[in-house]
Each structure stands twice: as C-alpha cells, then as structure tokens.
C-alpha positions as a LaTeX table, in Angstrom:
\begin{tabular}{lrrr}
\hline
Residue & $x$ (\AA) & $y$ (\AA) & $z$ (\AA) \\
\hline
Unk1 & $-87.74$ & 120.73 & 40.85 \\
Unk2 & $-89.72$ & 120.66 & 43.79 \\
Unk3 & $-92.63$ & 123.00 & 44.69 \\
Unk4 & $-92.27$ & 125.52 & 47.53 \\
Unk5 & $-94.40$ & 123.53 & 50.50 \\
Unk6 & $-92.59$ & 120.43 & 50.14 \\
Unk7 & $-89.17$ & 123.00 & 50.40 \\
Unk8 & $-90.34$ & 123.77 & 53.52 \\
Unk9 & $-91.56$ & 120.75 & 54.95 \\
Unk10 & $-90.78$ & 120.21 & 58.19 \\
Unk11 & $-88.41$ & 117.37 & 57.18 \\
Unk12 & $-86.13$ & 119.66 & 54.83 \\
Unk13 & $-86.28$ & 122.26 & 57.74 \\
Unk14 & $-83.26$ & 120.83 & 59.34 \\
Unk15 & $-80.91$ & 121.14 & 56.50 \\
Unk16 & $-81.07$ & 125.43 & 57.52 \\
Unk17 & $-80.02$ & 124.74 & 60.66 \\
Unk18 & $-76.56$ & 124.88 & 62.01 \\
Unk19 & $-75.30$ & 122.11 & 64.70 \\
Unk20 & $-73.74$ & 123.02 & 67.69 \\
Unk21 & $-69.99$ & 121.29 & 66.04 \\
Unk22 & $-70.87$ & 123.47 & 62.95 \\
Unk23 & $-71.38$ & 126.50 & 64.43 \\
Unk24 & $-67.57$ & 126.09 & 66.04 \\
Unk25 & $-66.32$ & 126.21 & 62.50 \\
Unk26 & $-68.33$ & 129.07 & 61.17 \\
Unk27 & $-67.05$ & 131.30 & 64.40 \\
Unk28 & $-63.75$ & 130.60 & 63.56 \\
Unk29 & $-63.82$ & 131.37 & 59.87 \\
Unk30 & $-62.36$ & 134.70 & 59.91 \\
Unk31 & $-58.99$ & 133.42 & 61.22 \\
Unk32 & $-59.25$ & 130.86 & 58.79 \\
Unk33 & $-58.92$ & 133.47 & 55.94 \\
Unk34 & $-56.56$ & 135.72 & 57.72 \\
Unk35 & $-54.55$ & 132.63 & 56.96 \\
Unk36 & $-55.64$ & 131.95 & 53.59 \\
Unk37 & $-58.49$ & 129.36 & 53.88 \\
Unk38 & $-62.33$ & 129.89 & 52.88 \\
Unk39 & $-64.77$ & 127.44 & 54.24 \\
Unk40 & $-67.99$ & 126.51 & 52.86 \\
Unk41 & $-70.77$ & 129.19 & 52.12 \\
Unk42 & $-72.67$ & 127.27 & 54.51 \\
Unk43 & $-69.87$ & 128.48 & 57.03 \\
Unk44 & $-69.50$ & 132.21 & 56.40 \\
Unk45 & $-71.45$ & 134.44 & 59.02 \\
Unk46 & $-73.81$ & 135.78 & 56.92 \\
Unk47 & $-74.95$ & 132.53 & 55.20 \\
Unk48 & $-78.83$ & 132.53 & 54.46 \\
Unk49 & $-79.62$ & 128.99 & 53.05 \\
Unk50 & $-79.82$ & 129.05 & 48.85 \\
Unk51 & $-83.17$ & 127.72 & 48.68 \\
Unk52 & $-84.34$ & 130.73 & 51.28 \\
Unk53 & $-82.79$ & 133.53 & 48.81 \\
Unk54 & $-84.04$ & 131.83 & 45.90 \\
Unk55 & $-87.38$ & 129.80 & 46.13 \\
Unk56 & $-86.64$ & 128.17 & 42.28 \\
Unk57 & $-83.70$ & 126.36 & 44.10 \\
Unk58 & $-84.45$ & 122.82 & 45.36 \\
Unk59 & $-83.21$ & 121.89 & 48.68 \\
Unk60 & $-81.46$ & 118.50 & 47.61 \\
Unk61 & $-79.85$ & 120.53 & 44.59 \\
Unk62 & $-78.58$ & 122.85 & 46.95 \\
Unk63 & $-74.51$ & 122.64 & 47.68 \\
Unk64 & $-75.01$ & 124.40 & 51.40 \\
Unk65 & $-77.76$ & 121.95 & 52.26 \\
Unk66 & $-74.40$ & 119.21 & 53.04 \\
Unk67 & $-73.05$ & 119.78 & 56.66 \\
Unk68 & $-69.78$ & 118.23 & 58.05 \\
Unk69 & $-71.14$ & 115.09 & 60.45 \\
Unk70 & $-69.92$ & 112.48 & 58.21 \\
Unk71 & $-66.17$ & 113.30 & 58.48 \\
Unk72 & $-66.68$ & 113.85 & 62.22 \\
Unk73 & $-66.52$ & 116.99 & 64.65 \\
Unk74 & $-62.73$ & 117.37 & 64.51 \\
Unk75 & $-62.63$ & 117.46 & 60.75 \\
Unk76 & $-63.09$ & 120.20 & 58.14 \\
Unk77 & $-62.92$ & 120.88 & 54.27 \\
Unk78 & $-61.95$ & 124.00 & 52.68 \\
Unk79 & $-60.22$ & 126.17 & 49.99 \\
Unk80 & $-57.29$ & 127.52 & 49.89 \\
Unk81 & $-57.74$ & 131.07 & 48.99 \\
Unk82 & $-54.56$ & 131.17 & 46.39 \\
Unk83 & $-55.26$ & 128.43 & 44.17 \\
Unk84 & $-58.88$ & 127.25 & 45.62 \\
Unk85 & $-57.45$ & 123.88 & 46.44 \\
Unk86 & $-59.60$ & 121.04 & 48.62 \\
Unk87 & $-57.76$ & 120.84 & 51.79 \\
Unk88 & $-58.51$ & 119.34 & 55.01 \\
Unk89 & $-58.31$ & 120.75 & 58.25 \\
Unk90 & $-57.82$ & 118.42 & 61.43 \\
Unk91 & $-58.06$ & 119.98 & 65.03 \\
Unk92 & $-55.22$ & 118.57 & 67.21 \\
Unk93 & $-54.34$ & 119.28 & 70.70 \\
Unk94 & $-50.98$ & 121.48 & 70.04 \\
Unk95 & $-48.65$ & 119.34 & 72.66 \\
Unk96 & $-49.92$ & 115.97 & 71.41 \\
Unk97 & $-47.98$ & 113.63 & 69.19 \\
Unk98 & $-49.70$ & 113.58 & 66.60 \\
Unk99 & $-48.98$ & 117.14 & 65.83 \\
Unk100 & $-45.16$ & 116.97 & 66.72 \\
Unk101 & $-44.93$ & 113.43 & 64.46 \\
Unk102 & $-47.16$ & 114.96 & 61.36 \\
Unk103 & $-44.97$ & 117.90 & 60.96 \\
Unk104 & $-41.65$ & 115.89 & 61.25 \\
Unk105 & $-42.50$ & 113.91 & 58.62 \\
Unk106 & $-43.82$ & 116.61 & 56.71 \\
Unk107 & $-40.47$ & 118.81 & 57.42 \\
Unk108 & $-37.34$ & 119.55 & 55.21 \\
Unk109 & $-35.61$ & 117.42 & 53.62 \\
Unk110 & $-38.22$ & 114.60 & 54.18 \\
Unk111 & $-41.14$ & 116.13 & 52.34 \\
Unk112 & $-38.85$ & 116.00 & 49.58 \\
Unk113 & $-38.21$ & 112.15 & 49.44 \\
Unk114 & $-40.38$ & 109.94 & 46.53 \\
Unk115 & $-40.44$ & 107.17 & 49.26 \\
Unk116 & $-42.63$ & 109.66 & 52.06 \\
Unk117 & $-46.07$ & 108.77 & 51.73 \\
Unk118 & $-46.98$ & 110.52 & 54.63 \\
Unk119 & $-50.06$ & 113.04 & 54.10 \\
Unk120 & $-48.16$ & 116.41 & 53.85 \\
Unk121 & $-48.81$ & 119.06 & 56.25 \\
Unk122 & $-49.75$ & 122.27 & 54.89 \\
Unk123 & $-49.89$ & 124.05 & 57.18 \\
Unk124 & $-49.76$ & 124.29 & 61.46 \\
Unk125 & $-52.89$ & 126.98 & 62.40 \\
Unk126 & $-52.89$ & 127.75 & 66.25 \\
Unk127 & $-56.53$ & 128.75 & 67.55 \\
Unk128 & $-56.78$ & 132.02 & 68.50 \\
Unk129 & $-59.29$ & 131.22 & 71.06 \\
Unk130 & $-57.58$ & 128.01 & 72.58 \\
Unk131 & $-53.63$ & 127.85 & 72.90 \\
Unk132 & $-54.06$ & 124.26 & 73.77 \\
Unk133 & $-55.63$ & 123.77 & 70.24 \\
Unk134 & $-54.10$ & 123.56 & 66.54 \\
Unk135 & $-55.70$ & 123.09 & 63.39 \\
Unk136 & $-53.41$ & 120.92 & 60.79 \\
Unk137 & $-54.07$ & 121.70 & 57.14 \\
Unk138 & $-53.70$ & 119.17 & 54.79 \\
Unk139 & $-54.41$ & 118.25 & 50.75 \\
Unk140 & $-58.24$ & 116.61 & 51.01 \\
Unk141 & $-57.80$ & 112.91 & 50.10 \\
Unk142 & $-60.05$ & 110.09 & 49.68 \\
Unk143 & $-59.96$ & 106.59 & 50.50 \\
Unk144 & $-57.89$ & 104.21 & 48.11 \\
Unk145 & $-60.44$ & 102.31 & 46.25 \\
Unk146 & $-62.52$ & 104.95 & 45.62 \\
Unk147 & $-63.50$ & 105.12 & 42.50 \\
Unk148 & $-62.28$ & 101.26 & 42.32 \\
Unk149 & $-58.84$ & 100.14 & 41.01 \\
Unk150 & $-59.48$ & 99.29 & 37.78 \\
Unk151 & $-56.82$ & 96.89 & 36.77 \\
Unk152 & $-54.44$ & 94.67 & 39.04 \\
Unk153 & $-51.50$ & 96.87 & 38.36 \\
Unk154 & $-53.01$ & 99.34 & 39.82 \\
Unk155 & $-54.07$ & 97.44 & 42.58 \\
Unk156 & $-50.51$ & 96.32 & 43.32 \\
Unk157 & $-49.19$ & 99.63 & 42.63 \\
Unk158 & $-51.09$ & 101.03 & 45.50 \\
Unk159 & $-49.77$ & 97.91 & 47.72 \\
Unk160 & $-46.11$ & 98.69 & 46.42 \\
Unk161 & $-46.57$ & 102.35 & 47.71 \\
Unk162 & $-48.12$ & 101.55 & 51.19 \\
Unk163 & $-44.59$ & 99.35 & 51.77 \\
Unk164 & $-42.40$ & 101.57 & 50.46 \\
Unk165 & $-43.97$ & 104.54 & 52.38 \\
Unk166 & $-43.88$ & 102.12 & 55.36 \\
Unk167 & $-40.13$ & 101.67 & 55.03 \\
Unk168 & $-39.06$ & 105.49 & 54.48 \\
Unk169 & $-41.49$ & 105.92 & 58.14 \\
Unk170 & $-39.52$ & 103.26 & 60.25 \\
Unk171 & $-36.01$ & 104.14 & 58.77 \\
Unk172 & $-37.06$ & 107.49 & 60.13 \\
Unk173 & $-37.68$ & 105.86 & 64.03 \\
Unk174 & $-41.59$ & 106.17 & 63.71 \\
Unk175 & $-44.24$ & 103.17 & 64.13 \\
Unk176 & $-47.40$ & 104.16 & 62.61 \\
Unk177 & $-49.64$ & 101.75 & 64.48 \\
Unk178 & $-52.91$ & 102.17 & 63.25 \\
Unk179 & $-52.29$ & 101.94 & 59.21 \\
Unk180 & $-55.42$ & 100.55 & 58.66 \\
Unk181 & $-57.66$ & 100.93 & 55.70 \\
Unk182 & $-59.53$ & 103.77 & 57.10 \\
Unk183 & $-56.01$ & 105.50 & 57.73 \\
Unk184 & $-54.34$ & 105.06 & 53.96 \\
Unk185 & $-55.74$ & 107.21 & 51.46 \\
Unk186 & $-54.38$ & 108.89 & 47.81 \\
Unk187 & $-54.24$ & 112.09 & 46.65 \\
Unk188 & $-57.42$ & 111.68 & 43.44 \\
Unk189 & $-57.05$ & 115.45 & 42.28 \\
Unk190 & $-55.66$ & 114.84 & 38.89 \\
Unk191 & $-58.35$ & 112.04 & 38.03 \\
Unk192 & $-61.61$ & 114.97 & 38.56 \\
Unk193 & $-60.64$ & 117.59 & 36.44 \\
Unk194 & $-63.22$ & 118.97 & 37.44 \\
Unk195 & $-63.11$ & 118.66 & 41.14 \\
Unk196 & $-65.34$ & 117.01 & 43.51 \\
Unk197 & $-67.57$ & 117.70 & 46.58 \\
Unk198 & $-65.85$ & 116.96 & 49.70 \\
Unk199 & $-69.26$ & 115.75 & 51.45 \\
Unk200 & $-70.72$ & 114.07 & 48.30 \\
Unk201 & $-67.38$ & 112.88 & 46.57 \\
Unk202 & $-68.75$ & 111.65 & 43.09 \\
Unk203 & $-70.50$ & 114.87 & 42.37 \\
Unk204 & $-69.30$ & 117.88 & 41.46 \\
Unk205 & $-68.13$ & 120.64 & 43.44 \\
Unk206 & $-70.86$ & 123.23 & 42.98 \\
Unk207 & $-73.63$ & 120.91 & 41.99 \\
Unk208 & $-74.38$ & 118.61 & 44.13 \\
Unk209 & $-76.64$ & 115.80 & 42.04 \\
Unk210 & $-74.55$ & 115.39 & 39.36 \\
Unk211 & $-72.07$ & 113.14 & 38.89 \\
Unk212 & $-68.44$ & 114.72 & 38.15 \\
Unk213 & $-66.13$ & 113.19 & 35.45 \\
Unk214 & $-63.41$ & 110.47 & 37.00 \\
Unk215 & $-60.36$ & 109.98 & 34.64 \\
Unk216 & $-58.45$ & 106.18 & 35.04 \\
Unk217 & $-55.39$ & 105.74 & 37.11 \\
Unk218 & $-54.80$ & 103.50 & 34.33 \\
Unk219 & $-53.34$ & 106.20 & 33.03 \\
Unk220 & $-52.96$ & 109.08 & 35.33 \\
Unk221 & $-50.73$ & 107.66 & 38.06 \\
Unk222 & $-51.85$ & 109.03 & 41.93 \\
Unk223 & $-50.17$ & 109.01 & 45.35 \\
Unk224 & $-51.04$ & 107.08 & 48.15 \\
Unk225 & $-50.36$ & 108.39 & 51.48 \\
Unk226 & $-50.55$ & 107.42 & 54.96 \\
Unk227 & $-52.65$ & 109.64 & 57.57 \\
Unk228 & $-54.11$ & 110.14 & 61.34 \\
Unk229 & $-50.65$ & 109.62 & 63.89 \\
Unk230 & $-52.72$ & 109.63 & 66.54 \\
Unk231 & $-51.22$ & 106.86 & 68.10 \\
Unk232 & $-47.74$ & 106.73 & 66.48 \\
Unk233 & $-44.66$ & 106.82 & 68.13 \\
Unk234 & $-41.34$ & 108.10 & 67.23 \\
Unk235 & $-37.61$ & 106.68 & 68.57 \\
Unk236 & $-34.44$ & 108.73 & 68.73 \\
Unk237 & $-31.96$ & 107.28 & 66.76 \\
Unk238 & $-30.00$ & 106.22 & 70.20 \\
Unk239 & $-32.99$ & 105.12 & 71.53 \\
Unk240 & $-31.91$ & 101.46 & 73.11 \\
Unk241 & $-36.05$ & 100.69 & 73.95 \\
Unk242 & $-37.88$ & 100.74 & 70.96 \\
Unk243 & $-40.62$ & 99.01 & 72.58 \\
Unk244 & $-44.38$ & 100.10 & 73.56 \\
Unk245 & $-47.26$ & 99.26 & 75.40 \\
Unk246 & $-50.98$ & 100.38 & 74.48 \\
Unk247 & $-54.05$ & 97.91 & 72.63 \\
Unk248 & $-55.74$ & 100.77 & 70.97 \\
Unk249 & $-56.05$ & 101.10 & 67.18 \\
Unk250 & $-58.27$ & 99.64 & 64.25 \\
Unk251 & $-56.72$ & 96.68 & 63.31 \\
Unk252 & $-58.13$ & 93.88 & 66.05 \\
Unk253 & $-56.80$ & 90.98 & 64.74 \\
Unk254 & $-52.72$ & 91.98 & 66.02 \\
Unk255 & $-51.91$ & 89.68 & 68.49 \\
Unk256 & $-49.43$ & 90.60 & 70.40 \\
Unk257 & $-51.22$ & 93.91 & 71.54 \\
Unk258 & $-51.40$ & 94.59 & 75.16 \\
Unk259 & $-51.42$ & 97.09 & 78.41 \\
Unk260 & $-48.50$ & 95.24 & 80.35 \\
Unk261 & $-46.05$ & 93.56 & 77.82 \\
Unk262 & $-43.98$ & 95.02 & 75.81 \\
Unk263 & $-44.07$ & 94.82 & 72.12 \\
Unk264 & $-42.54$ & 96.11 & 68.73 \\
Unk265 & $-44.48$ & 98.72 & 67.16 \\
Unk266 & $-42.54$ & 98.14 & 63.79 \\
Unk267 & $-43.49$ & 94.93 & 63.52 \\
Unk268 & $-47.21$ & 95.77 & 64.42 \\
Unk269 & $-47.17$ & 98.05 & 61.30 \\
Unk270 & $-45.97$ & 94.87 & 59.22 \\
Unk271 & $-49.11$ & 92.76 & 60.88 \\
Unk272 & $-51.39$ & 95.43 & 60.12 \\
Unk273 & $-50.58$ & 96.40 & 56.33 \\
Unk274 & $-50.27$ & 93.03 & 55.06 \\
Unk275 & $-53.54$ & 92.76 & 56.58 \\
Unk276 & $-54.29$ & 95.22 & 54.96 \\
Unk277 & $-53.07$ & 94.03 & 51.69 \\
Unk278 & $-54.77$ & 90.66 & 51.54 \\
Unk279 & $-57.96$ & 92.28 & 52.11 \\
Unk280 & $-57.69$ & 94.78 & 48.93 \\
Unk281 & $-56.17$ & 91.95 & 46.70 \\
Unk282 & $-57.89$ & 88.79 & 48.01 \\
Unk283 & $-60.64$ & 89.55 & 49.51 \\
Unk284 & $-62.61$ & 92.06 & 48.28 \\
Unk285 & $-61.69$ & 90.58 & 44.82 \\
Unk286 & $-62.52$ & 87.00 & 43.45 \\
Unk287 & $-60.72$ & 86.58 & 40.75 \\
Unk288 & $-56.82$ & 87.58 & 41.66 \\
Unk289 & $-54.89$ & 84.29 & 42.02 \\
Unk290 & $-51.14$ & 85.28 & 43.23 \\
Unk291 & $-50.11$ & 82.22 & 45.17 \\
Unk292 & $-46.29$ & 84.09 & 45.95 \\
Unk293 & $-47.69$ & 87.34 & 47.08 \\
Unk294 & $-50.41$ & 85.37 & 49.44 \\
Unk295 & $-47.69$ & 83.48 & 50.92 \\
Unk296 & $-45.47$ & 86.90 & 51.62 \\
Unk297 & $-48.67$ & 87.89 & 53.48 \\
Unk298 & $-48.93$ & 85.11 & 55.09 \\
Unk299 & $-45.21$ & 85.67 & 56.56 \\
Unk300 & $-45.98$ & 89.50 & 57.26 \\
Unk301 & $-49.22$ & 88.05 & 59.91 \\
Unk302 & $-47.37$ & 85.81 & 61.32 \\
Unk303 & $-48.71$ & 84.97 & 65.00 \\
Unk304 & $-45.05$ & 85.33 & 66.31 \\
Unk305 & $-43.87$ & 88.77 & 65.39 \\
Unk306 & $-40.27$ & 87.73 & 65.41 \\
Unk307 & $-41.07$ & 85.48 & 62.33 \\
Unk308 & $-42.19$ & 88.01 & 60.37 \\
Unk309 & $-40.33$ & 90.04 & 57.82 \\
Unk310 & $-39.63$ & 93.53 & 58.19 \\
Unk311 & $-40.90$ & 96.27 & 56.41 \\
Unk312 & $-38.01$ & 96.69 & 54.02 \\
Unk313 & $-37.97$ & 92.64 & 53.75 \\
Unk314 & $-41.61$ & 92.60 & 52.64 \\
Unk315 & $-40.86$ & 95.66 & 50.12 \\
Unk316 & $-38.49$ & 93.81 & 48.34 \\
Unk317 & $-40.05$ & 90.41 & 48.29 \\
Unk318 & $-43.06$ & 92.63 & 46.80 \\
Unk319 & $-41.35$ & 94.49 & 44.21 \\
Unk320 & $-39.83$ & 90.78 & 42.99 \\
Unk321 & $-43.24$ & 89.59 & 42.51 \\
Unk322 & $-44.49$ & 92.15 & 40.78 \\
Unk323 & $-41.25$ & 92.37 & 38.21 \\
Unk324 & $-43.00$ & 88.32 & 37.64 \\
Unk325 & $-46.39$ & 89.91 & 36.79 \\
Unk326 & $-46.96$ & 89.72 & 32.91 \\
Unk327 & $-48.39$ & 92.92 & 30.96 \\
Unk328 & $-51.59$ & 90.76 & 30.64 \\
Unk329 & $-52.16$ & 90.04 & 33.89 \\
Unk330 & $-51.50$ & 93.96 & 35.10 \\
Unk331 & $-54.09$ & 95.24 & 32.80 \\
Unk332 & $-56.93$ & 92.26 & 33.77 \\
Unk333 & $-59.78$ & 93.97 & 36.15 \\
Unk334 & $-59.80$ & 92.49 & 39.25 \\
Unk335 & $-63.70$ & 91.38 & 40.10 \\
Unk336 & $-65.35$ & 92.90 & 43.26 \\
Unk337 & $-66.22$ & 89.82 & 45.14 \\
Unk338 & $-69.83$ & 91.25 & 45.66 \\
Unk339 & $-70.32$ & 92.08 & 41.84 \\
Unk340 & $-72.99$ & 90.35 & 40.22 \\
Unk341 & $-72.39$ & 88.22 & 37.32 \\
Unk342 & $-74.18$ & 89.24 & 34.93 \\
Unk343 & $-72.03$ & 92.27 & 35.30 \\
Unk344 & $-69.03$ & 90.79 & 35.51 \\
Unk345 & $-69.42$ & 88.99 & 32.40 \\
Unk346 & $-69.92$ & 92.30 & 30.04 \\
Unk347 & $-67.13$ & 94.19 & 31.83 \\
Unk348 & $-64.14$ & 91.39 & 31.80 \\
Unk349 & $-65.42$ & 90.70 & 28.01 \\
Unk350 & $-64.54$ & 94.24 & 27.70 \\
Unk351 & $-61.32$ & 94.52 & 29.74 \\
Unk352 & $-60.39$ & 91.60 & 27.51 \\
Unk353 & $-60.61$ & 93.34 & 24.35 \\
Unk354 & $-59.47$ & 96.35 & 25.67 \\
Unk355 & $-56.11$ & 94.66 & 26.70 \\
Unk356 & $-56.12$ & 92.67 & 23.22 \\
Unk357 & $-56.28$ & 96.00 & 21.55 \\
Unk358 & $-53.33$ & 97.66 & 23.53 \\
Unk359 & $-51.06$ & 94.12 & 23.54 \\
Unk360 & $-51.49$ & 94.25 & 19.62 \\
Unk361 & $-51.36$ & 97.73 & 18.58 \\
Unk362 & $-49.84$ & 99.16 & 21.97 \\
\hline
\end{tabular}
C-alpha cells in the first residue's frame, strides 16, 4: 500500500491516460457487445481509473492500470459475454488473405479434424465504421514454453503437434510461411484454473500482483496451434504453379527466399519448423542428447530444398523416434541452457525421484 502523493505522482499519472490506439478500442466497444464481447473496464466509456474512485487502491495493484501496447495496436483481449472466455481479437483488412485463409481453415468439416492445429476462428466481426476492416476473434493463447515444458515428452509432444498440424495445412494447398516461434502458440486454459491476465500472464485475472496457480501439462495435455497467415498462401487443388515469390517473414536463416526466383513455399515451412524444433529441443536446453532426431533436423534445413523431406516425411520419421524414447527419458526435465547450476542440481535431483517414484509404484 502506497500513500496518496506517491498515487499521484507525476510518474503514475500516465497509467489514467488513454493512448490514441486505445482509445480506437474503447469507441468501438459497444459493437463489440452487440456481438457478445466485453473488453476491459479500462475500455468501457465510462471508465474512471480504480485508484481515482477509491484512494485505498494502489496504482500497481490496480487491474485497469495495464493497457494493450505490448500485444501491439492491431491486437485486443476480451470476454466473451456467454461464458467469459479470454479471446483475442485481431483487426484484418476484410479482402486480405489472411482473413479468407484463417476462416478456411477454421470452416466445416476442417475445424473438426484432430490433425488442424490452426488457431480457430471464432468469430468474423465487420467494423461498423470501416467496411474495409474486420476484426477476427479467436481463443487467447500464449506462447509454447510458457510456463516451461517440464519434461521431454512434453517437449516432443509439442514438436509432434507442430508437424502433424503442418501436414493437415499443406494437404489442404496452404504454405504457412512464417511458422516461426513467435507464430506457434497452445491453448494453456485448462492448466490456470483460475485464469490469467492477458497483459500480465502469470497473475491472476482480477489481481494483478499475484501470481495465479499453473497446473503441469505433465498431466493435463494442451493444444498447440499455429497462428498469424499474414503471409500464407493457398493453391487450388488444380493449381499446376505452386510456386511463390516474396523474402518477408521471421525466420532469416531460409535460403532460398527471394523477390525474382521462384520457390516452394511447402518446403519453406519444412526449413522453418525444424528450425524451429532444434531451437526448443537443442538449444535452449543443455541436457537433451537425441542424436536421430538432430539428424532429421538436419535433413528438414537442408541448404537445397529439394533434399529435404516433406512435411508428412518428417512427421513420420518423428513419430518413429519418439515410439524409441524410453518412459525414463520422457519424464527427465530438460535443463534451460541459461539455468544456473546450483539450480539445476536440486531440481533434476528431484525430477529423479519423482520419476523413480512413478517407474516403481506407477
């Protein structure tokens, strides 16, 4: 608790003020519930900042002190008004792509398939005030390692997913090209039972400085899912040129990209996730030693694209690797490669015992 002048410093003053990107949400938040969607308190036209109403309320505590910048000016939490469920809004030009792509692979039968890991579209919101604009509505998700994998089954379970979701895309004529870590993410609802703050993820929804309870994928199993077709493509099943130009997307290291020649989108998408890959399993851990999988990956960023397998090859290399994965070695932690050691010593003596325990008593 904080006394009243430093409330009002001059430095806290800020967090009561609305930013030009914010205020375009809060005007349009009365079409947003016509359609079933609340945004934040700090959104609603009337909103008068907590700590204002209520001088025993202290500014950082505050839940309407948290604005929007981080997830960018095109982006938007909310709650959907029937079951008060985190979703995500997106605002899309409604002719682009990305719009007509999303909602194809979000469309009947497809949303129905295990394999589609592509982030499901809610719902397709035109703005009332703009034709040309459309707001897509989607489950909020977070980023895959966070809160960490916790074991290397997990770990490879997420990899397992990103192929198969991969191979369900391109048997369906679309290249993602830009499925990047930034642009794969899982659905983390059923591990906070009680919910979490879209702006301040580890906390809980309606109090911002404290921490809200994570369950384990160990044992609650989640959904990974591909997002942001802003650059995909999709082919016609005739379609004789399956073949694009463009060097735009987050992966640099693709070598074949390029302005003038031609290339193979599908086989970008292989480059990029078993990038991908090796940097979740190898390199951001130390202590992982799969000699098989790192030489799948190194056939999936191959230099030539025509040498490297494609995305239904990779899947079911990967899947016979990980039937060769003992029980042991699924439930060992994998070690963050910038955890100190100290640390790493307590928790692997108790992921140990923990997996002793289980492998002797199940």
């Amino acid at each position: 608790m904080s006394d009243s002048t430093s409330d009002n410093s001059p430095q806290l003053a800020i967090f009561a003020q609305l930013s030009p990107v914010e205020i375009y949400w809060r005007d349009r938040q009365p079409f947003f519930a016509e359609h079933g969607y609340m945004l934040r308190p700090r959104y609603q036209s009337d909103w008068v900042p907590s700590w204002q109403r209520d001088p025993t309320i202290y500014i950082l505590d505050a839940e309407d002190r948290l604005s929007m910048h981080a997830m960018g000016p095109h982006l938007m939490d909310a709650r959907r008004i029937s079951d008060n469920a985190l979703v995500l809004m997106k605002r899309v030009r409604s002719d682009s792509d990305e719009l007509a792509i999303a909602t194809y692979l979000s469309s009947d039968p497809l949303r129905d398939d295990p394999r589609n890991h592509c982030v499901p579209i809610l719902d397709v919101l035109r703005d009332p005030e703009d034709e040309e604009i459309s707001f897509l509505v989607m489950p909020f998700l977070r980023q895959v390692d966070n809160p960490p994998f916790e074991t290397v089954g997990t770990l490879l379970d997420c990899c397992e997913q990103l192929l198969e979701g991969l191979v369900f895309m391109h048997e369906h004529g679309v290249a993602h090209r830009d499925c990047a870590y930034k642009n794969v993410m899982m659905d983390a609802t059923a591990l906070y039972p009680r919910g979490f703050h879209p702006m301040s993820q580890n906390c809980l929804p309606d109090a911002v400085m404290k921490p809200s309870p994570v369950l384990s994928r160990k044992d609650i199993p989640v959904k990974y899912y591909y997002v942001d077709f802003g650059i995909s493509t999709r082919f016609m099943p005739d379609d004789p040129n399956r073949l694009v130009l463009g060097t735009l997307g987050l992966d640099r290291d693709v070598p074949e990209l390029s302005d003038v020649v031609p290339y193979d989108p599908f086989k970008v998408d292989v480059f990029i996730l078993g990038n991908l890959i090796g940097e979740l399993v190898f390199l951001r851990h130390t202590n992982i030693d799969m000699p098989i999988l790192e030489q799948l990956l190194h056939d999936m960023l191959a230099r030539n694209p025509a040498e490297r397998p494609s995305a239904a090859e990779a899947l079911e290399r990967f899947r016979e690797i990980r039937r060769g994965v003992s029980r042991l070695q699924a439930a060992w932690r994998p070690r963050p490669s910038d955890e100190p050691l100290i640390v790493t010593a307590v928790l692997q003596t108790a992921s140990l015992l923990t997996t002793a325990f289980k492998s002797i008593f199940g």
